[in-house]
DRENNUFI-507408 format. One record per residue (C-alpha): residue number from 1; residue in one letter; x, y, z. Coordinates in steps of 0.05 Angstrom, whole numbers, plus 5000, padded with zeros to 4 digits. Layout:
N
VOGU   n res    x    y    z
VOGU NUM   a    X    Y    Z
...
END
This chain:
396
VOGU   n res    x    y    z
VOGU   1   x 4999 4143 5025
VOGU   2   x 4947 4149 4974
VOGU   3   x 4889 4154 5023
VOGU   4   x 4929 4213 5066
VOGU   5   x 4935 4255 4995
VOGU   6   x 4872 4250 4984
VOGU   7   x 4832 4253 5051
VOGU   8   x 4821 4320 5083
VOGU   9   x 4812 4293 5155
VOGU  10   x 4882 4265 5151
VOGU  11   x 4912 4316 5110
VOGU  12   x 4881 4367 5169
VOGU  13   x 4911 4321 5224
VOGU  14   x 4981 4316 5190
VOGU  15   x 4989 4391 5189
VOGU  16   x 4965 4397 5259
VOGU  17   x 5004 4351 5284
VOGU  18   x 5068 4374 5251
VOGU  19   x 5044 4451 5274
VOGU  20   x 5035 4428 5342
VOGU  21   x 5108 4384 5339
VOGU  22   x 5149 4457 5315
VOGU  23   x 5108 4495 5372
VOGU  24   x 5118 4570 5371
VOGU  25   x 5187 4562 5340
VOGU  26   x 5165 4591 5263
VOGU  27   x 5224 4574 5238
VOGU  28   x 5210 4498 5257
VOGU  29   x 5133 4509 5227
VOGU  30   x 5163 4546 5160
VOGU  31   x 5211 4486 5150
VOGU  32   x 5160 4436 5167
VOGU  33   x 5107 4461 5104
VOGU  34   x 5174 4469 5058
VOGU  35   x 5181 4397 5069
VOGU  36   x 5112 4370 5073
VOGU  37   x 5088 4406 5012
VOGU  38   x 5129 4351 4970
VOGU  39   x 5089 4291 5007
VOGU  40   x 5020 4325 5013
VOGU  41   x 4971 4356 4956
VOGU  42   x 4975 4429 4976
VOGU  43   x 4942 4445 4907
VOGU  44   x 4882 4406 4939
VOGU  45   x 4875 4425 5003
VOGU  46   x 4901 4499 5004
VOGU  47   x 4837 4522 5034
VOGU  48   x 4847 4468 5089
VOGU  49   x 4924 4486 5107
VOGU  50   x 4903 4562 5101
VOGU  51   x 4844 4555 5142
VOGU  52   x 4887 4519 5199
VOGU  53   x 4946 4565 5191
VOGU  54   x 4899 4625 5211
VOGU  55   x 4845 4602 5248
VOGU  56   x 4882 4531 5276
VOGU  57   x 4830 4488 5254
VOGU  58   x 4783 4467 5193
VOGU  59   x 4721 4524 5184
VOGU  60   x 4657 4507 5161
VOGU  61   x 4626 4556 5112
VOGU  62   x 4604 4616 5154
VOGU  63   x 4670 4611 5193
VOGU  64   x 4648 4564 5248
VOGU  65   x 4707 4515 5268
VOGU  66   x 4705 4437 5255
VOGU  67   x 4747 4413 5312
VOGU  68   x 4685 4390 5360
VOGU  69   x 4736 4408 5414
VOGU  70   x 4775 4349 5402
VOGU  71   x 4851 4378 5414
VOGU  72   x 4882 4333 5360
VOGU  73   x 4844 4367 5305
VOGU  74   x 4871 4442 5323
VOGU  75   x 4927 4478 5340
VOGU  76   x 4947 4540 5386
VOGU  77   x 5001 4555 5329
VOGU  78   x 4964 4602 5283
VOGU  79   x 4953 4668 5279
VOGU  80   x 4889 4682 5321
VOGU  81   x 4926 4646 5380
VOGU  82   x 4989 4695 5366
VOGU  83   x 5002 4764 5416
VOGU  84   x 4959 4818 5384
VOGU  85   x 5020 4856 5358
VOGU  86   x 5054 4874 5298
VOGU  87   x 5115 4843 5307
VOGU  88   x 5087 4778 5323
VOGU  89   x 5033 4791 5261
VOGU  90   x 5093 4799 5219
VOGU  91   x 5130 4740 5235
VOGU  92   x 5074 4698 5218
VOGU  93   x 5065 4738 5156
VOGU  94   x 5133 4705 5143
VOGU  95   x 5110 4642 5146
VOGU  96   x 5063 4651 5085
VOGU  97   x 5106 4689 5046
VOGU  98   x 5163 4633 5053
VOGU  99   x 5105 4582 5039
VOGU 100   x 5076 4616 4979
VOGU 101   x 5150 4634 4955
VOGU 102   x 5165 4563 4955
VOGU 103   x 5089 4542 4921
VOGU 104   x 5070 4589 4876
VOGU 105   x 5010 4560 4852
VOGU 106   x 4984 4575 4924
VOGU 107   x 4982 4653 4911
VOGU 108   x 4909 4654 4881
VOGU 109   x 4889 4595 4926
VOGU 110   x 4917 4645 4983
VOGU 111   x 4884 4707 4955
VOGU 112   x 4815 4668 4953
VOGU 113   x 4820 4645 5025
VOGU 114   x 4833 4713 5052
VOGU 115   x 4779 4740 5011
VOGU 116   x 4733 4688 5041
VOGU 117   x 4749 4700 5115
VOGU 118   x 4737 4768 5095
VOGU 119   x 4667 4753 5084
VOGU 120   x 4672 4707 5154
VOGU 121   x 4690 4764 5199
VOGU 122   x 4619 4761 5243
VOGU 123   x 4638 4684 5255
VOGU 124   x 4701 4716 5288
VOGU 125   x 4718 4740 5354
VOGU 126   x 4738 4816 5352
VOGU 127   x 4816 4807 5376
VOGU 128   x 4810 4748 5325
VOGU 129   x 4786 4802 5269
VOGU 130   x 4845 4847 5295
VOGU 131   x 4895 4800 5286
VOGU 132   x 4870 4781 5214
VOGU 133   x 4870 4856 5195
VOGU 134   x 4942 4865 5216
VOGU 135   x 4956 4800 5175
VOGU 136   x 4922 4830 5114
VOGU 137   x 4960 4892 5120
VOGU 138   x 5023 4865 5126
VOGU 139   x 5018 4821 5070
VOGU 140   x 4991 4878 5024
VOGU 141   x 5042 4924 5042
VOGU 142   x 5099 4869 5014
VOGU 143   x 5054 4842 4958
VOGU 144   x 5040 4782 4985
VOGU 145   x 4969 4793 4970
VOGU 146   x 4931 4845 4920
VOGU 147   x 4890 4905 4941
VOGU 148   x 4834 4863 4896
VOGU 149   x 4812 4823 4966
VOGU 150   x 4788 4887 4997
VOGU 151   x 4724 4877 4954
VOGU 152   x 4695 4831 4997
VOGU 153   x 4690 4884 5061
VOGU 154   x 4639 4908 5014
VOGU 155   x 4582 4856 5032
VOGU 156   x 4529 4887 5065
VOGU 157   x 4518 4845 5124
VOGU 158   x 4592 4860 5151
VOGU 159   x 4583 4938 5123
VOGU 160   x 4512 4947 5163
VOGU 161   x 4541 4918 5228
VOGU 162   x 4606 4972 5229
VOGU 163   x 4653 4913 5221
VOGU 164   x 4688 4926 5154
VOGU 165   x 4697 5001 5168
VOGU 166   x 4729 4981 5236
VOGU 167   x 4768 4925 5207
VOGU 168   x 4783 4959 5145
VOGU 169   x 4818 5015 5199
VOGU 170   x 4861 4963 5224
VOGU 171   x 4880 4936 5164
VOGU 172   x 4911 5005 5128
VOGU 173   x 4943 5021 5199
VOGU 174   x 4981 4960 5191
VOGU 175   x 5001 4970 5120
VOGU 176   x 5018 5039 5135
VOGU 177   x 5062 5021 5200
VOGU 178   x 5086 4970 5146
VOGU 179   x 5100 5021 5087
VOGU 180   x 5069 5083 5088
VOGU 181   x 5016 5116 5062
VOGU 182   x 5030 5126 4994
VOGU 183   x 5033 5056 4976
VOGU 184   x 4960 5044 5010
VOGU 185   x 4935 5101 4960
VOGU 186   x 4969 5080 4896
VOGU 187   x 4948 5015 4905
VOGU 188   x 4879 5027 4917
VOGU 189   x 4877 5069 4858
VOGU 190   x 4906 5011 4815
VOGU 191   x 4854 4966 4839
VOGU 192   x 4807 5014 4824
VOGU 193   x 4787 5007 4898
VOGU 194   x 4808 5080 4909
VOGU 195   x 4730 5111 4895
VOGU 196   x 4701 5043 4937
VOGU 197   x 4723 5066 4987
VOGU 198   x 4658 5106 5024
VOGU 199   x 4612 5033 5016
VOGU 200   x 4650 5013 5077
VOGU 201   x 4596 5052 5108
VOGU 202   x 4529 5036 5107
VOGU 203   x 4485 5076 5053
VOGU 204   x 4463 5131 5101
VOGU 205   x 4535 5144 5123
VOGU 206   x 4565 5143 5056
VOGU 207   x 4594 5212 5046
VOGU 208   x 4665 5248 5053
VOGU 209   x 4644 5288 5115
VOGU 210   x 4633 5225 5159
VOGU 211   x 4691 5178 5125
VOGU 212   x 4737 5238 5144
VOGU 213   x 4718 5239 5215
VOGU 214   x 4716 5164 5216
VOGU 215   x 4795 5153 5195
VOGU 216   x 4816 5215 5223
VOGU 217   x 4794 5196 5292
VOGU 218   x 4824 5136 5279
VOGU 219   x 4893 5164 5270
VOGU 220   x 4896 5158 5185
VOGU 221   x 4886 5227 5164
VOGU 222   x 4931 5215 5096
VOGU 223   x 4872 5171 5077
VOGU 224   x 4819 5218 5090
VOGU 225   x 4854 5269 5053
VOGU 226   x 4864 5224 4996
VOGU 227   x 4791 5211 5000
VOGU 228   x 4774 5285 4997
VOGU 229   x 4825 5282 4935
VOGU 230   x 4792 5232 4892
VOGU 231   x 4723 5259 4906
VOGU 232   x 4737 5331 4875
VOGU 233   x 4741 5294 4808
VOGU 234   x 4717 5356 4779
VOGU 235   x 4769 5394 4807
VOGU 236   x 4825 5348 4769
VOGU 237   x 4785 5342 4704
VOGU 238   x 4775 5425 4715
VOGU 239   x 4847 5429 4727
VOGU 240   x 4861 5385 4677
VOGU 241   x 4822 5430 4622
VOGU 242   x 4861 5487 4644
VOGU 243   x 4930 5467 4636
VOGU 244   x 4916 5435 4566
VOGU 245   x 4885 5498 4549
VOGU 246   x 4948 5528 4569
VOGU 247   x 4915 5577 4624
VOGU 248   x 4961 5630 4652
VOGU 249   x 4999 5600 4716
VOGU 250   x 4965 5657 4751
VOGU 251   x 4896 5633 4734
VOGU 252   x 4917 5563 4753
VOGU 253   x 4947 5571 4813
VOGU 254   x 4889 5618 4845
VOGU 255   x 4838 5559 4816
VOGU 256   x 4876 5504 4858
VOGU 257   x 4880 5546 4922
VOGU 258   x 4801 5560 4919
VOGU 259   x 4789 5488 4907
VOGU 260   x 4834 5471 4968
VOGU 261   x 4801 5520 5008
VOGU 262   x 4726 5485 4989
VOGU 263   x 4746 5419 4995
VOGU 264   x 4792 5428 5055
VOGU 265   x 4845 5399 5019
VOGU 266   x 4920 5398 5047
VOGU 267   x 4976 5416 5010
VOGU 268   x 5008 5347 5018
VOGU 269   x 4947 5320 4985
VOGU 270   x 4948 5366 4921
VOGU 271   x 5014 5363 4902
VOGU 272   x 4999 5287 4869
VOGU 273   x 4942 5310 4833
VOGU 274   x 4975 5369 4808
VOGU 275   x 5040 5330 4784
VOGU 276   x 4992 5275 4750
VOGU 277   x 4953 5335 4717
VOGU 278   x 5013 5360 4689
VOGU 279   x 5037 5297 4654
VOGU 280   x 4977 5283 4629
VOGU 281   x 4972 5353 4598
VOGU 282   x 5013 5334 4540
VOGU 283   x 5024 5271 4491
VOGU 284   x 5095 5244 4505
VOGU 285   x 5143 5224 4437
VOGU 286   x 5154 5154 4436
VOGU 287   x 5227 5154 4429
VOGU 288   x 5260 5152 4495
VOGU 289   x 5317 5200 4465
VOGU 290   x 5263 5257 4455
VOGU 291   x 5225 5251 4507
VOGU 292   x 5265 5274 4566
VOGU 293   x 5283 5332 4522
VOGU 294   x 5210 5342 4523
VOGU 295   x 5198 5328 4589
VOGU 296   x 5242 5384 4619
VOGU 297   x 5217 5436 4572
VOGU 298   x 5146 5426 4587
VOGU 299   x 5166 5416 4667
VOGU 300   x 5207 5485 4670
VOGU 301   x 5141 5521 4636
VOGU 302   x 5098 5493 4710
VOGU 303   x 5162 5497 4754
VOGU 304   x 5121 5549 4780
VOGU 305   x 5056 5521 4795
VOGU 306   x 5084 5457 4829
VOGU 307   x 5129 5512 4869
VOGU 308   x 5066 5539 4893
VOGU 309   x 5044 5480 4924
VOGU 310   x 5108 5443 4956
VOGU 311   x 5127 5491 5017
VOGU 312   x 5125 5433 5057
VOGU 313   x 5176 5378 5063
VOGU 314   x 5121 5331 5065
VOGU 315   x 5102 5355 5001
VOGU 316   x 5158 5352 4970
VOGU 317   x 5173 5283 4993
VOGU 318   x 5113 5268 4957
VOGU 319   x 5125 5299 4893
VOGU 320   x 5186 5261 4898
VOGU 321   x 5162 5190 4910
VOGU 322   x 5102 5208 4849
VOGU 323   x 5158 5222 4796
VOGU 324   x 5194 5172 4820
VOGU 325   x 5143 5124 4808
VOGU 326   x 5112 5164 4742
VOGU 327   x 5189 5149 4720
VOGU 328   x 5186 5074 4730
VOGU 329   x 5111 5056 4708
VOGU 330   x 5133 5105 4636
VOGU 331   x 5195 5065 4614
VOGU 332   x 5214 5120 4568
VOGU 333   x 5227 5171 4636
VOGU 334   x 5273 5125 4664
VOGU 335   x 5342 5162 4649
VOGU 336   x 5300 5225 4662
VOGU 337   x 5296 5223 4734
VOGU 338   x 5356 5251 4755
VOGU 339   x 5349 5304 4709
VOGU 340   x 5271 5330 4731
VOGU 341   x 5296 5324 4803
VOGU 342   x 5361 5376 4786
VOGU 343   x 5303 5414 4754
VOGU 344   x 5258 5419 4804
VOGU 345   x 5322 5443 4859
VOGU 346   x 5339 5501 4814
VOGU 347   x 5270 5527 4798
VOGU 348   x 5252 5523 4883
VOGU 349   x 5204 5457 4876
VOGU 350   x 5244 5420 4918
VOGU 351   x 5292 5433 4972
VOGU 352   x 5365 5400 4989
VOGU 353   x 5335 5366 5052
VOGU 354   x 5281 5340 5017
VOGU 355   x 5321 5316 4963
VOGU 356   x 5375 5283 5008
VOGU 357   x 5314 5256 5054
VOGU 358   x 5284 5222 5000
VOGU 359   x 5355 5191 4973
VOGU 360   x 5372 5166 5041
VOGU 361   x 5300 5137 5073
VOGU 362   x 5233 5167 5036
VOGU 363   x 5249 5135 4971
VOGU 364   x 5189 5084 4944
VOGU 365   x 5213 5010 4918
VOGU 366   x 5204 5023 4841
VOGU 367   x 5265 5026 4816
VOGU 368   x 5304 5043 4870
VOGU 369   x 5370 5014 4855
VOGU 370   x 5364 5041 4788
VOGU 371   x 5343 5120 4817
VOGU 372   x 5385 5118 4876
VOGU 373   x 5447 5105 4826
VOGU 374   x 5423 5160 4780
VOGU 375   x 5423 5210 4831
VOGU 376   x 5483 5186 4879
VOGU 377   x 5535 5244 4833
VOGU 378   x 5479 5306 4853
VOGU 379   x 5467 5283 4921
VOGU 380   x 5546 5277 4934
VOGU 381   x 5551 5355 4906
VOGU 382   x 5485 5366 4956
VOGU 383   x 5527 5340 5011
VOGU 384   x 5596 5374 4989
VOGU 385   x 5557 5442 4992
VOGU 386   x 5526 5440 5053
VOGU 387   x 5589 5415 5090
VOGU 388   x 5623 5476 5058
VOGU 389   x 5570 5518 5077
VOGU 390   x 5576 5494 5147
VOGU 391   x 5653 5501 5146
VOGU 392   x 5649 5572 5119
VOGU 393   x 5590 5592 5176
VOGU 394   x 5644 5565 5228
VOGU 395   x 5698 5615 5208
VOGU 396   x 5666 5677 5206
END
């Protein structure tokens, strides 16, 4: 017993055999690590398990596999030997989340390992790199793992050879297909990731015009406008000046539209920056009672402005989901919500179908329960009206 704790041969060989026992059944494999976590040093060996769970066998630094093609030291039952396919991806993205639910000390042990076959890609084959992308993405997307292990598709012999732009691709289609896109962009701008993001070409590619092409092409134009976003920094700091200044909404709104017009900027993309601009224009009291008092004065004053900019329902969806969130992350805006949102419907910001869109499927996971309750009495009136509406349209 002793030896098999503290061997990694026979730790290895225990969790391949007991993969190879449960099969493709990943219920059998998520029960069998529950249970052998209690009888084996998982602290120990995490980058072992890990390495088999993924790649079904021990790897050598560099990636390379340890199995010398002996059978009884790997397993089919891993991810690179799954169906390239999301549902499949996710399933075994299930598997680690039960694992690491159960073993928490495995999170950073977990977050290391990816971060190292991150830096492994070349030893991998490219429907092997595929799989681990969709992986990745998954497992940001539900917070399995941190946008923090995107760092290491900055090493520049995986960046020269077009693999981390390419993988990278994958990866934020996944999380996307996951989640969306907003919750690839705020979290890449918590991880301070969010201005990285052109060194996943190499040095002579590295500007907007080709990173733009690049994801567009590739079917993620939200993050190539977000791109185009962050780098007209002097537009927000600009815009930034202007509204603590106290410009004339005229002035302000004729500045943004030349700025979107020169940095081919959608609407979608502007109504964030605008909405963060705003909030940061002002200091906010510190007592919660005063501050959504303050809130709704100084939000009716740039109504206007944000009406400007949120014709679309895509738009609006996203000025939703970004107070929604401002709400959450500033604990003094919580019992505000409700009322910015019945501010923003009577000055025009936001429409009913945005609003009721948002309530019933567009809403972000901050807070939810706590939003969704807040604004269940509006959206009920919302609904009331428009069935009235409909009612009244069918008589005449």
């Amino acid at each position: 017993d002793e030896k098999e704790k503290f061997e990694p041969t026979v730790f290895r060989d225990t969790i391949v055999q007991g993969l190879n026992e449960a099969g493709s059944d990943l219920e059998a494999i998520a029960k069998f690590l529950d249970a052998t976590g209690s009888r084996l040093d998982y602290r120990r060996y995490a980058d072992t398990l890990f390495d088999i769970l993924v790649a079904g066998s021990m790897l050598a630094p560099g990636g390379t596999r340890i199995d010398d093609n002996d059978k009884t030291k790997m397993t089919n039952h891993c991810v690179f030997f799954a169906d390239e396919d999301h549902d499949a991806i996710r399933n075994y993205a299930q598997v680690f989340n039960k694992l690491i639910r159960r073993y928490k000390y495995l999170e950073k042990a977990f977050e290391d390992e990816i971060k190292k076959l991150l830096l492994f890609l070349k030893a991998f084959t490219e429907t092997e790199q595929t799989k681990l992308a969709m992986l990745s993405g998954i497992l940001l997307a539900n917070g399995t793992l941190p946008a923090t292990i995107l760092t290491s598709l900055f090493t520049d012999n995986i960046v020269k050879e077009g693999i981390a732009a390419s993988f990278a691709v994958k990866l934020f289609k996944a999380w996307m297909a996951e989640k969306d896109a907003n919750s690839v962009t705020s979290a890449l701008r918590k991880a301070n990731l969010d201005k990285r993001l052109l060194e996943l070409f190499p040095a002579n590619r590295q500007n907007v015009d080709h990173f733009a092409k690049y994801f567009t092409e590739a079917g993620l134009k939200e993050l190539s406008d977000f791109l185009r976003v962050q780098q007209s920094l002097g537009t927000r700091k600009e815009l930034q000046k202007e509204l603590q200044e106290e410009c004339p909404i005229k002035e302000v709104v004729l500045y943004v539209k030349e700025e979107m017009k020169r940095n081919e900027l959608p609407e979608p993309a502007v109504i964030g920056l605008l909405w963060t601009c705003v909030m940061n224009a002002v200091e906010w009291n510190k007592k919660e009672e005063l501050v959504a008092e303050q809130a709704l004065k100084h939000l009716k004053q740039y109504a206007p402005l944000l009406a400007v900019f949120s014709t679309q329902g895509q738009s609006e969806l996203i000025l939703l989901q970004k107070v929604q969130e401002y709400c959450y992350d500033n604990i003094h805006f919580m019992k505000a919500f409700q009322k910015i949102v019945v501010l923003f419907y009577k000055a025009d910001v936001l429409s009913e179908e945005a609003i009721l869109k948002w309530y019933k499927e567009a809403h972000v996971a901050k807070g939810k329960s706590v939003f969704l309750d807040q604004m269940k009495k509006f959206v009920e009136w919302l609904q009331n009206a428009e069935e009235e509406s409909e009612s009244e349209g069918e008589e005449n």
